[in-house]
C-alpha positions as CSV (number, residue, x, y, z in Angstrom):
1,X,-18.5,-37.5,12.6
2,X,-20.1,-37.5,9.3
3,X,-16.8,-38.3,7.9
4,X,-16.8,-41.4,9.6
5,X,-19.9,-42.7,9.0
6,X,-19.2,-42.3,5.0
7,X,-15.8,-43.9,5.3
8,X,-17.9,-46.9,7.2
9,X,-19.8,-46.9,4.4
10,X,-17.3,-47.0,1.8
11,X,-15.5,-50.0,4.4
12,X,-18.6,-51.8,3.5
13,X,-19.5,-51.4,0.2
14,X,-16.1,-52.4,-1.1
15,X,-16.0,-55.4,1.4
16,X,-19.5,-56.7,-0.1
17,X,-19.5,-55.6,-3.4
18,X,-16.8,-56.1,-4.8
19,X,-16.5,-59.4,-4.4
20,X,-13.8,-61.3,-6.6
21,X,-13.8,-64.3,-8.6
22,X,-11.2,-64.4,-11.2
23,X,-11.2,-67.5,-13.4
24,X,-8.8,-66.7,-16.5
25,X,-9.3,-69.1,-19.5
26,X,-5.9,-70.6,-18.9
27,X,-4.8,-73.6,-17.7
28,X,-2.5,-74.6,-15.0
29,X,1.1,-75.7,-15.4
30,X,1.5,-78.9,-15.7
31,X,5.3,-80.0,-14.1
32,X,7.2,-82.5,-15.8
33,X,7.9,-84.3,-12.4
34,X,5.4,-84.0,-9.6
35,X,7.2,-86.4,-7.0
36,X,5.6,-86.8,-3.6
37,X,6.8,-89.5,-1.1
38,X,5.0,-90.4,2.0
39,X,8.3,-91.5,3.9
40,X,8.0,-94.4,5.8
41,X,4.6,-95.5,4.5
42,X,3.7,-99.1,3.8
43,X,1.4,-98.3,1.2
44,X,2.5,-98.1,-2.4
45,X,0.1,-95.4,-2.9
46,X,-2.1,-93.4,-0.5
47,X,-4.1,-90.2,-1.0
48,X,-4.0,-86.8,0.5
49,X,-6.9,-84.6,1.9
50,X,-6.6,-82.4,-1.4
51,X,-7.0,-85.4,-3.8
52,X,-3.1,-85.6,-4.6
53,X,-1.3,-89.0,-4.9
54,X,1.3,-89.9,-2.6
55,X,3.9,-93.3,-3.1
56,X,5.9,-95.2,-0.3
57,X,9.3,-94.3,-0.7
58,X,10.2,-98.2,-0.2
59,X,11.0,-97.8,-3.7
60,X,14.3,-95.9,-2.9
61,X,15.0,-97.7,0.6
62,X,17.3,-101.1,0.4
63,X,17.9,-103.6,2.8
64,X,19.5,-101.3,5.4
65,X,20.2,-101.3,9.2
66,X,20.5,-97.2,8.8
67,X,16.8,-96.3,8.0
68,X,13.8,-97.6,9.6
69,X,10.1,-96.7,9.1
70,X,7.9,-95.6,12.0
71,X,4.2,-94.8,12.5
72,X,2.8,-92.2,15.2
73,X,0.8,-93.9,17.6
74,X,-1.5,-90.8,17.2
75,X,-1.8,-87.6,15.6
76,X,-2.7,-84.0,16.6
77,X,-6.3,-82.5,15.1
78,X,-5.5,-80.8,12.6
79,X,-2.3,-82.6,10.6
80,X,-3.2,-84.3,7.6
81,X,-2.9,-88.1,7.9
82,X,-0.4,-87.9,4.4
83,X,2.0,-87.8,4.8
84,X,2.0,-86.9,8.5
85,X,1.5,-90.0,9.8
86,X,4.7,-92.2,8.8
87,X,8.1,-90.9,9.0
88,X,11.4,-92.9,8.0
89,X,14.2,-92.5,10.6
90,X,17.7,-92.5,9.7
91,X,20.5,-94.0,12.2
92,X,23.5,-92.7,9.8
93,X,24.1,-90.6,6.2
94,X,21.0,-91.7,3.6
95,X,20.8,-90.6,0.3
96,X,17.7,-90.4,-2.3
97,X,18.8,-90.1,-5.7
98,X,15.8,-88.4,-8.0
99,X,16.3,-88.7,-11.8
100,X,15.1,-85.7,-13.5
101,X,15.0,-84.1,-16.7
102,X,17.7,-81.1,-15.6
103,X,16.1,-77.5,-14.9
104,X,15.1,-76.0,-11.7
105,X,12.6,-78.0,-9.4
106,X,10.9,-77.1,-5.9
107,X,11.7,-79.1,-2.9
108,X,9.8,-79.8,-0.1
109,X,10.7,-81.6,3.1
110,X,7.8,-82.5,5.7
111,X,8.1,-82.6,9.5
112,X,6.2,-83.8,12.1
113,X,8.5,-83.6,15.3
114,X,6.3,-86.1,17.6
115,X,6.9,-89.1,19.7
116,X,7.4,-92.4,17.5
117,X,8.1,-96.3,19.2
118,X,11.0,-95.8,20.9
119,X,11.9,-92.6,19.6
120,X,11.3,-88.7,20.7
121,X,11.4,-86.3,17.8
122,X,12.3,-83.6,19.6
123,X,15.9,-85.0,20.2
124,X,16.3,-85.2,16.9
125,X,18.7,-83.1,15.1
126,X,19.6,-83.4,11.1
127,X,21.7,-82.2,8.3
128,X,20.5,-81.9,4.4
129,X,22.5,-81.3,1.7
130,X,21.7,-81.5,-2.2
131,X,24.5,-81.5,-4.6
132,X,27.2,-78.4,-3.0
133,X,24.2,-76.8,-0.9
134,X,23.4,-76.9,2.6
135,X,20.2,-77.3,3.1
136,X,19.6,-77.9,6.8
137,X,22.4,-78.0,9.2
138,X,21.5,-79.4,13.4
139,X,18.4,-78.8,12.5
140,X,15.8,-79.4,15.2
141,X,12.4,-79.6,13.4
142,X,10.3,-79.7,17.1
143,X,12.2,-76.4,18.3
144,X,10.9,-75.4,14.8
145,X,7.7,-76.2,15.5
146,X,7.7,-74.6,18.4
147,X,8.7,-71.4,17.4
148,X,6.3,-71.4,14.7
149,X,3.2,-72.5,16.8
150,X,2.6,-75.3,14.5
151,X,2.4,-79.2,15.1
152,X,3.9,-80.0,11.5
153,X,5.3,-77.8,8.9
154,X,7.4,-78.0,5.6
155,X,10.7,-76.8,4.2
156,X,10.8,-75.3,0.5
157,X,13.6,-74.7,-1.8
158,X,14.4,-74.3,-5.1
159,X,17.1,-76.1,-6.6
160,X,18.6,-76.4,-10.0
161,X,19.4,-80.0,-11.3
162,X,22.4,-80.2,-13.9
163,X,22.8,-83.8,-14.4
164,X,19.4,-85.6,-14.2
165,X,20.4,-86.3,-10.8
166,X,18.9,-84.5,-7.7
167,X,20.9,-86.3,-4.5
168,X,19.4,-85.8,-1.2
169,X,21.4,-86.5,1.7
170,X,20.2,-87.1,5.5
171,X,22.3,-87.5,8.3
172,X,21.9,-87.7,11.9
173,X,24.0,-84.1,13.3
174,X,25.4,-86.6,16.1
175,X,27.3,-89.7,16.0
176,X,25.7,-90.5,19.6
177,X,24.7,-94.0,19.8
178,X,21.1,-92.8,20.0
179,X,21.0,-90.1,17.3
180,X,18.5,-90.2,14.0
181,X,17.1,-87.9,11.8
182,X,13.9,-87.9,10.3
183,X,11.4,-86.9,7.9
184,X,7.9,-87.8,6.9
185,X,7.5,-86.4,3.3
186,X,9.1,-85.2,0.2
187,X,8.1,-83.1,-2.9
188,X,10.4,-82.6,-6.2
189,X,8.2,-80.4,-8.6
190,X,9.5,-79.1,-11.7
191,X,9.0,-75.6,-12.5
192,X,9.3,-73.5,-15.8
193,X,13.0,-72.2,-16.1
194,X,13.7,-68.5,-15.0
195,X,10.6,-68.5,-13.0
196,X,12.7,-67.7,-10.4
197,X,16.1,-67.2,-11.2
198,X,16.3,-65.4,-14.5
199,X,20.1,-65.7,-15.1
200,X,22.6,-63.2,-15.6
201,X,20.6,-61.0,-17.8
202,X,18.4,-59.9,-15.5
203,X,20.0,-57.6,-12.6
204,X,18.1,-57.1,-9.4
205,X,17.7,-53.9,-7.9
206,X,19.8,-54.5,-4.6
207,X,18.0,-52.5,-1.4
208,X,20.3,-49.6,0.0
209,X,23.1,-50.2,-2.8
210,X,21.0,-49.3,-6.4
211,X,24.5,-49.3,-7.9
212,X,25.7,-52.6,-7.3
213,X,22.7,-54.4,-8.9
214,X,22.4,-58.7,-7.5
215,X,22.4,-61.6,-10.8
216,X,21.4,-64.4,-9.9
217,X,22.3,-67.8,-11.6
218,X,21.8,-71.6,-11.4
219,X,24.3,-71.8,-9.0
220,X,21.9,-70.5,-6.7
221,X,19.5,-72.5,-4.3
222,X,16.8,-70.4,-2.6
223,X,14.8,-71.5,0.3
224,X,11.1,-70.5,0.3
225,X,10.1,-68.1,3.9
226,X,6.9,-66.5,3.3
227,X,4.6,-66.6,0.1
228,X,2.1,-64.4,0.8
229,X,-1.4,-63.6,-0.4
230,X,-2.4,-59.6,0.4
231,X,-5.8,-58.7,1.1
232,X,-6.7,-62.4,0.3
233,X,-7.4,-65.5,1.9
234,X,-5.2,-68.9,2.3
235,X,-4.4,-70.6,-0.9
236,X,-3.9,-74.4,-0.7
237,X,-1.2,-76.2,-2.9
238,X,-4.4,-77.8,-5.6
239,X,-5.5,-74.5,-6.1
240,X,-2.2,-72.7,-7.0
241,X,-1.4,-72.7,-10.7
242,X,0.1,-76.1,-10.9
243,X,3.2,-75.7,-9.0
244,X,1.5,-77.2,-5.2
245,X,2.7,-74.0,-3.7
246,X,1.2,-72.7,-0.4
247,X,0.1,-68.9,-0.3
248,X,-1.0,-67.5,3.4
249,X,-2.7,-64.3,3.9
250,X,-1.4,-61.2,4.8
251,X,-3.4,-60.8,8.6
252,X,-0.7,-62.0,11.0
253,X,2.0,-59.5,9.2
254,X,0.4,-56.2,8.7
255,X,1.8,-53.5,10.7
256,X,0.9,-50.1,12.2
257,X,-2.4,-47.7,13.1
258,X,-4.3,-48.4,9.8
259,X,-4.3,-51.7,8.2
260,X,-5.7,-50.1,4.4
261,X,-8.3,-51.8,3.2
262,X,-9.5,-54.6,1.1
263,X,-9.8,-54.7,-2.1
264,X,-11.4,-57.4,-4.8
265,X,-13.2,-57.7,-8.3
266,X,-14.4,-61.6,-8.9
267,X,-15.7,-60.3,-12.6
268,X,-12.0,-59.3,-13.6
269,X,-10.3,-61.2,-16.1
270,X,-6.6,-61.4,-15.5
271,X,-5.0,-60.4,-18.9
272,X,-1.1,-62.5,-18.6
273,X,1.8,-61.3,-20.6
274,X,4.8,-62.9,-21.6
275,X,6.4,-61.6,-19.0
276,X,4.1,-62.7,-16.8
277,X,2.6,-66.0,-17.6
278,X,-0.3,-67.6,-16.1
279,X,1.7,-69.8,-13.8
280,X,3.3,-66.9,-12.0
281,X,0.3,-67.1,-9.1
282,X,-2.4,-67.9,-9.0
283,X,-5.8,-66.0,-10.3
284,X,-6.9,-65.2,-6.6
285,X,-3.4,-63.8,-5.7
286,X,-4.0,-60.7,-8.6
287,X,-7.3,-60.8,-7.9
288,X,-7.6,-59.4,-4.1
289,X,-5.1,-56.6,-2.9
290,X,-4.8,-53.9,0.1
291,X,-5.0,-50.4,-0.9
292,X,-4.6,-47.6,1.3
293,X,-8.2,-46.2,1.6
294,X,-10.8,-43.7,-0.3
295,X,-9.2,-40.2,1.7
296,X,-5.9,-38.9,0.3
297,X,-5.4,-36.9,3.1
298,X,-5.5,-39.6,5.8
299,X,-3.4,-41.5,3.3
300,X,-0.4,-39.4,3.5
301,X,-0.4,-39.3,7.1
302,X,0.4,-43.1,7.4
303,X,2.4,-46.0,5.4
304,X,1.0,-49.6,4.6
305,X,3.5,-51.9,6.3
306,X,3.9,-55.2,6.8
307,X,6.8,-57.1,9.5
308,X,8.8,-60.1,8.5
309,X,11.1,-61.8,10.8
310,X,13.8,-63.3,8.6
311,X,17.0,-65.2,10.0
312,X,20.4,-62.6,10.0
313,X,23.1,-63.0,7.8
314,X,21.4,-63.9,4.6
315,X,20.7,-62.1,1.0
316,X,17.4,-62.5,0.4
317,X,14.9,-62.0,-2.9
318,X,11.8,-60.0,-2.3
319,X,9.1,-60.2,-4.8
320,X,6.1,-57.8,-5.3
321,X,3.2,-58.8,-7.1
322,X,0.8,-56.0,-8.6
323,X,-2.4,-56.1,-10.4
324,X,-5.0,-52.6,-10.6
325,X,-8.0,-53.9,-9.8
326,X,-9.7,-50.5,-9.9
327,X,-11.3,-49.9,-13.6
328,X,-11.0,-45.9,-13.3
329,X,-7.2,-46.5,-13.4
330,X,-6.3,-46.8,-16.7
331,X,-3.3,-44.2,-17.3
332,X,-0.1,-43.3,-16.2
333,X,0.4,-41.4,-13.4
334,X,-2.9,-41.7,-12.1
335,X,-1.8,-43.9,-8.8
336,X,2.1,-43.4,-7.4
337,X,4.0,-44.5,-4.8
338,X,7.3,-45.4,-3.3
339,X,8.4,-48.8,-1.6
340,X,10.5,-48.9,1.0
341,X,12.2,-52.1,3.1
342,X,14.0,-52.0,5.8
343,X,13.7,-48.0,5.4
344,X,15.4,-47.8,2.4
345,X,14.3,-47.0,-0.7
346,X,13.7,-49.8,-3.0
347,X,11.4,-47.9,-5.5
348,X,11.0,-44.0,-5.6
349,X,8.6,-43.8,-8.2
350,X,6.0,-47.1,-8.5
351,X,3.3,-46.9,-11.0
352,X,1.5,-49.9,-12.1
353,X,0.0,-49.0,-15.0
354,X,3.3,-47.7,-16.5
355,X,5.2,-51.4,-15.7
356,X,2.0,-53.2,-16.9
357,X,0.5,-51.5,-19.5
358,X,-3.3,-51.9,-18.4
359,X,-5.4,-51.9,-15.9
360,X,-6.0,-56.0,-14.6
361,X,-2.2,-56.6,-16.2
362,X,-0.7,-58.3,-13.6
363,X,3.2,-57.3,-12.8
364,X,6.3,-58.3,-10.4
365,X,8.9,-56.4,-9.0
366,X,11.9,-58.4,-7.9
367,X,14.7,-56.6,-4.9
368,X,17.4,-58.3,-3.2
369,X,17.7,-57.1,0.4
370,X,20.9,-57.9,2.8
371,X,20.0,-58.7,6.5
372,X,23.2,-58.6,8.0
373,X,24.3,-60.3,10.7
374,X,23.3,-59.2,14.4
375,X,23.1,-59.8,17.9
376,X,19.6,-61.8,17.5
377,X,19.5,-64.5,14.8
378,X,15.9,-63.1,14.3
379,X,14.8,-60.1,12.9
380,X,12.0,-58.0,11.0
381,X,12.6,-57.7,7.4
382,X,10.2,-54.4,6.9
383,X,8.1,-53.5,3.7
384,X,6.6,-50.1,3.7
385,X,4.0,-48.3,1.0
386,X,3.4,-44.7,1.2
387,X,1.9,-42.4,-1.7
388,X,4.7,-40.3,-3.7
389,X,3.0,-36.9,-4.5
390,X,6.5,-35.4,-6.4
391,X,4.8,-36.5,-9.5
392,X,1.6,-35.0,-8.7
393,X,-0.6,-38.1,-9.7
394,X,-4.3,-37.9,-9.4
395,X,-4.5,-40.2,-6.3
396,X,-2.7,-40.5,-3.1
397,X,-2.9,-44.2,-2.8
398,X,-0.8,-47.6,-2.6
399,X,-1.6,-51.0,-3.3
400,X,0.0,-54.5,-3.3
401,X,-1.8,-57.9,-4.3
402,X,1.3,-60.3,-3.1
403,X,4.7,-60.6,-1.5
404,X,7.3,-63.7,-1.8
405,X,10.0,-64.0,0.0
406,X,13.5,-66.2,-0.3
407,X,16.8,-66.6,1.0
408,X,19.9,-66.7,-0.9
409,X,22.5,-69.3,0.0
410,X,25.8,-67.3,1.4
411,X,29.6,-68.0,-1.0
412,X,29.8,-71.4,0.8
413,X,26.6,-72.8,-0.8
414,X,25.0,-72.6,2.9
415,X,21.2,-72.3,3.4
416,X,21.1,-73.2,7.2
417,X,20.6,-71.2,10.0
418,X,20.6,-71.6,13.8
419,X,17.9,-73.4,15.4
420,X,14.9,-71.0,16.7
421,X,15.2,-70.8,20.6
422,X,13.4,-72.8,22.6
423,X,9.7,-72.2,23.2
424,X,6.7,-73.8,25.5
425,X,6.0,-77.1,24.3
426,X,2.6,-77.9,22.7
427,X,0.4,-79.7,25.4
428,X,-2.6,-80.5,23.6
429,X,-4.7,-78.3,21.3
430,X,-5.2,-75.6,24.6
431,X,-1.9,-74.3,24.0
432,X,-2.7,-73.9,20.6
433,X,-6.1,-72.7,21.0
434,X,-4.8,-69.7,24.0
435,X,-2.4,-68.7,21.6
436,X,-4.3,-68.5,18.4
437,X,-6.9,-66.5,20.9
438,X,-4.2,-64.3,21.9
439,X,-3.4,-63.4,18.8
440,X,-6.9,-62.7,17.6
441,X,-7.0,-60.6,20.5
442,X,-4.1,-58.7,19.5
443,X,-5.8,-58.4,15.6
444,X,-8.8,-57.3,17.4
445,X,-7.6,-54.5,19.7
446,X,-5.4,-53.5,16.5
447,X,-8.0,-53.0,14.7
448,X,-10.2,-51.1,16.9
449,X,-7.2,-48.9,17.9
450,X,-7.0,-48.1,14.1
451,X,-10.4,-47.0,13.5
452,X,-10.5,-44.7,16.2
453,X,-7.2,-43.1,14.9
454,X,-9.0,-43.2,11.1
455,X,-12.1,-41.5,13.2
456,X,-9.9,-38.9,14.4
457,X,-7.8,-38.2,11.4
458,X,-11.2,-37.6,9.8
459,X,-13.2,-35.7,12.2
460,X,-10.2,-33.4,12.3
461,X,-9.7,-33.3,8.7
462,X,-13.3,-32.0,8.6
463,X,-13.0,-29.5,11.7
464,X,-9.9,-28.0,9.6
465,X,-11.7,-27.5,6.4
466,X,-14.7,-25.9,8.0
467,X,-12.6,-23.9,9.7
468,X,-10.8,-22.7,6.7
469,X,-14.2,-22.1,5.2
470,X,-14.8,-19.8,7.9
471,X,-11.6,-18.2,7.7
472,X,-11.5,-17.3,4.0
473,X,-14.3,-15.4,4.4
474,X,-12.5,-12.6,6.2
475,X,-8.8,-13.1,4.6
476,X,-8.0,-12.1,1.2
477,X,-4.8,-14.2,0.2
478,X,-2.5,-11.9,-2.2
């Protein structure tokens, strides 16, 4: 067991020692437009936890039967007062006409499916469109909720204005006598051009058909489902690099025996490219990262592998984000490995230091995967790592330092999917509380199970070379 106690050891030292703290001498992007409306709000302007300004969208409301603006009586622990707290309700079709300098934008809608006077969120069912996209379609933000295990949430997409004119249209999916539609915030934030789509130049590697490569083009909307920081913790909109964008860390989606370990380095300076420009994420995104572990042999006996469920039927762009935060890697060929989703190959060969040029040169890999349509609306959209030894590189060892994830609107402009089935209501923050418990306990017994099977990989590992030892003394091979 000797072998375990040193790979405890190593476990610690790179948990403690390494910390990381990477503040690169650049500044943040700074959007053209940074719109956020606090719908329903009777307050010109109001301020956010995070320190961001919010304004009434009065401004864009006229003298109307087919809007109204609400207040919750009370609101859950936990959701921030702005712009949770208001909503504006809308009886029939409403549009909010943005002008903007053209180029793509983020857009955020904000949902808080509660009671309001004389209203219950969670009957409640809405459409979105923007220009010839479909945004949201029946939508019911409280099964939403639900399903998510959340009280509020938000809805991203990226967008492409042509005409300095972003229309955003809400309408009730019913023409019941009591139906309405909702929403309690929204966010237009402008964002450099191909930041995301990079026009028809640029072909995408497309997942299980490398011969039919994906271009995407401004006639493309993309909705935002996971933005993901590996081996790192939760990044909140003020700290990303300009853009307000959420990042979530990697715990609840790992998959398998072994989890890899973390890895960080708070002394590196993140050296940006061109290519990859200091608004691409955020310092702390190429800053932490999970690697496989410090044993090549355990390493090739398992994958790192993370589980995303993704709604059928959609295209969907995939983006990797690496940065070598280990200073011994510095060449070619030192660190290799394939990437697989959905068990196909999406990259035979991946080597970091060959895309980047350096080690702390921070790098992307874009992939367009196809979830087709099938008997549940739900299902896993798989990423696996796993070391590639055909080159023979000096380490057997994967790494990843962030994952984004977004879906591409089908040939009819269509983003919406099916509503999530229904799920136990909140009652109170106990519901919340048993299920975030049950899922620690989950994380918990995961991770024990794992480092027994680490323990035994390595104990055996050691009992097979001692054993050879033993052997070789007796057998000459020829």
């Amino acid at each position: 067991m000797k072998t375990c106690s040193v790979f405890i050891f190593q476990l610690v030292y790179i948990t403690f020692h390494l910390k990381l703290s990477v503040f690169a001498a650049y500044p943040p992007y700074e959007p053209l437009e940074n719109i956020a409306l606090d719908c329903g709000s009777f307050d010109f302007q109001t301020l956010s936890f995070d320190g961001r300004n919010w304004t009434s969208d009065g401004t864009f409301i006229s003298q109307s039967n087919s809007t109204a603006a609400s207040i919750v009586s009370s609101i859950d622990p936990g959701v921030p007062q702005v712009p949770y707290k208001t909503a504006r309700l809308f009886f029939s079709e409403f549009t909010y006409n943005f002008n903007l300098t053209p180029g793509p934008k983020f857009l955020s809608l904000h949902f808080y499916p509660t009671s309001y006077p004389g209203f219950d969120a969670s009957k409640a069912f809405l459409s979105v469109t923007e220009g010839n996209h479909t945004l949201l379609s029946n939508f019911s933000a409280s099964l939403a909720a639900n399903y998510k295990d959340v009280y509020a949430f938000s809805k991203e997409f990226i967008v492409h204005v042509k005409n300095h004119s972003l229309r955003l249209t809400f309408s009730p999916s019913s023409n019941a006598s009591d139906a309405f539609a909702f929403v309690n915030g929204i966010e237009v934030v402008s964002m450099p051009r191909n930041l995301y789509v990079r026009g028809e130049n640029v072909p995408l590697p497309f997942v299980g058909y490398l011969y039919n490569p994906i271009r995407l083009d401004n006639t493309y909307a993309l909705e935002t489902v996971y933005r993901i920081n590996v081996g790192g913790e939760d990044i909140s909109p003020k700290s990303d690099s300009g853009m307000f964008r959420t990042w979530k860390r990697d715990d609840q989606y790992i998959f398998g025996a072994n989890f890899g370990h973390l890895a960080s380095d708070y002394d590196l300076q993140v050296k940006y490219t061109p290519t990859v420009p200091a608004h691409t994420a955020p310092d702390l995104v190429y800053g932490t990262a999970r690697f496989m572990g410090f044993d090549p042999r355990i390493n090739l006996h398992f994958n790192l592998s993370w589980f995303f469920p993704v709604e059928t039927g959609f295209l969907y762009l995939v983006r990797l984000h690496f940065c070598e935060l280990d200073r011994s890697i510095t060449k070619i060929n030192q660190k290799v490995f394939s990437i697989y989703m959905n068990e196909e190959t999406a990259q035979g060969q991946a080597d970091v230091i060959t895309w980047s040029g350096g080690q702390g040169v921070p790098v992307y890999k874009d992939y367009v995967v196809m979830i087709p349509v099938g008997k549940e609306g739900i299902q896993n959209l798989s990423l696996d790592l796993r070391p590639n030894t055909e080159p023979k590189p000096q380490y057997y060892d994967s790494f990843l330092n962030g994952i984004e994830v977004f879906k591409l609107n089908n040939y009819g402009g269509n983003l919406a999917g099916l509503n999530p089935p229904q799920m136990q209501n909140h009652e109170g923050s106990s519901v919340s509380s048993s299920t975030s418990s049950e899922k620690r306990l989950v994380r918990i017994i995961g991770a024990v199970m794992a480092f027994i099977i680490v323990c035994f990989l390595a104990f055996w590992i050691r009992l097979a070379k001692q054993t050879k030892k033993k052997t070789n003394k007796y057998v000459l091979i020829l």
